[in-house]
N, C-alpha and C positions, 0 to 999 in steps of 0.2 A: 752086354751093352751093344745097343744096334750100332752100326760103323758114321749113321747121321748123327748120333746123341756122342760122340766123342769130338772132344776139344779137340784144337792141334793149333800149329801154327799157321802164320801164310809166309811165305818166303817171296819177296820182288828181287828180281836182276835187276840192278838199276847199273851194270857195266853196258860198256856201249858197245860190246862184241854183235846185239841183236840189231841194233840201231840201223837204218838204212843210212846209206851214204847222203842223201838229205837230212834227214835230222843230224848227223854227225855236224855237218857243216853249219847249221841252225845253229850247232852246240857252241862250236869253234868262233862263231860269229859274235855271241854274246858275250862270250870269254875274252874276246878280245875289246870288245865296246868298254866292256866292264873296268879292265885293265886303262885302258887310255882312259876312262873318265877318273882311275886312280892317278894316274899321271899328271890330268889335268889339275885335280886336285890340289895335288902335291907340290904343283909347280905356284900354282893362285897361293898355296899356304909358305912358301918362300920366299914370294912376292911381298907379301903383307906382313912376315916376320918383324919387321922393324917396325912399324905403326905401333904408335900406344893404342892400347884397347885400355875399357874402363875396367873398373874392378868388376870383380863379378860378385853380387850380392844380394841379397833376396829382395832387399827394396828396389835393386837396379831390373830383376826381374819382374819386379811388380808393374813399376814403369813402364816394359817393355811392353808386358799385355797389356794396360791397357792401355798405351798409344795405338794400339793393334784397335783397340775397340773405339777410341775416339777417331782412327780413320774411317772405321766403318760405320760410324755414327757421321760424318761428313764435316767433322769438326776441325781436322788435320787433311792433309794432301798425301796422297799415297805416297811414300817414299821413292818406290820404283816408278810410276807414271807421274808422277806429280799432279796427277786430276785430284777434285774432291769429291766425292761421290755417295752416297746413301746405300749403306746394306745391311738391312738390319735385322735379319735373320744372323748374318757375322756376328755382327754386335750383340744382341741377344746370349751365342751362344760363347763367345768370350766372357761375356758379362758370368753368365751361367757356372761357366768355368772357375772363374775368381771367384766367385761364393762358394765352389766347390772346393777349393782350396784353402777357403779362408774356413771353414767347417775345419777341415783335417788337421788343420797348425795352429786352431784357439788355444789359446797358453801353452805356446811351446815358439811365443815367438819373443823380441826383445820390444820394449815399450813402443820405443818409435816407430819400427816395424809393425807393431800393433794400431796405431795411430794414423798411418800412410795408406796399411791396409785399408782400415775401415773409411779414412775418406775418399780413398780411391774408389772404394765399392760404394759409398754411396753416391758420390758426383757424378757417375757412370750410370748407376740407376736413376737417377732425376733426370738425367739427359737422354736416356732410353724410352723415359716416359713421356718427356715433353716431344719425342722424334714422333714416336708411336699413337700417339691419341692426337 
């Protein structure tokens, strides 16, 4: 067997013995970013421990996207800017999205979950059409 025609491994050092004293510091620099925005995290999720949050539930999920989709349909105000605005390629592929979802959980869901879906997904597609044409 010629010594091209044989398998082997590949071995990478990925220790930082070869590293130049710049990339070390690159390394060190991201590890630290990293760390502090765990920090910041952790402190924002202290912060807000006491705040009731809603339940979490597949209708309240459904809700979510598509408020996501009727912002980008210009029908809501962004939450974060508070502008109204038109995107509907967004919208589109949220929309997109929920029909893809709503395919993968046909009867696997509970009635009224059944119910919210499907008019969610169609008032979202009537309003995608009247945007678009």
């Amino acid at each position: 067997m010629a010594e091209s025609d044989e398998k082997g491994y590949k071995v990478t050092d990925r220790r930082y013995l070869h590293l130049s004293d710049e990339e070390k510091a690159k390394i060190r620099e991201e590890e630290t970013a990293r760390q502090k925005a765990q920090e910041e995290y952790q402190e924002a999720a202290k912060e807000t421990a006491g705040a009731p949050l809603p339940d979490i539930t597949f209708s309240a999920f459904l809700i979510s996207l598509s408020s996501s989709a009727f912002v980008h349909l210009g029908d809501m105000p962004d939450p974060v800017t508070g502008e109204t605005k038109k995107n509907l390629p967004l919208a589109k592929q949220t929309i997109d999205l929920l029909g893809l979802l709503r395919e993968k959980t046909r009867n696997n869901l509970e009635e009224d979950e059944e119910k919210l879906f499907d008019h969610l997904l169609y008032d979202l597609r009537m309003r995608y059409i009247k945007e678009a044409s």
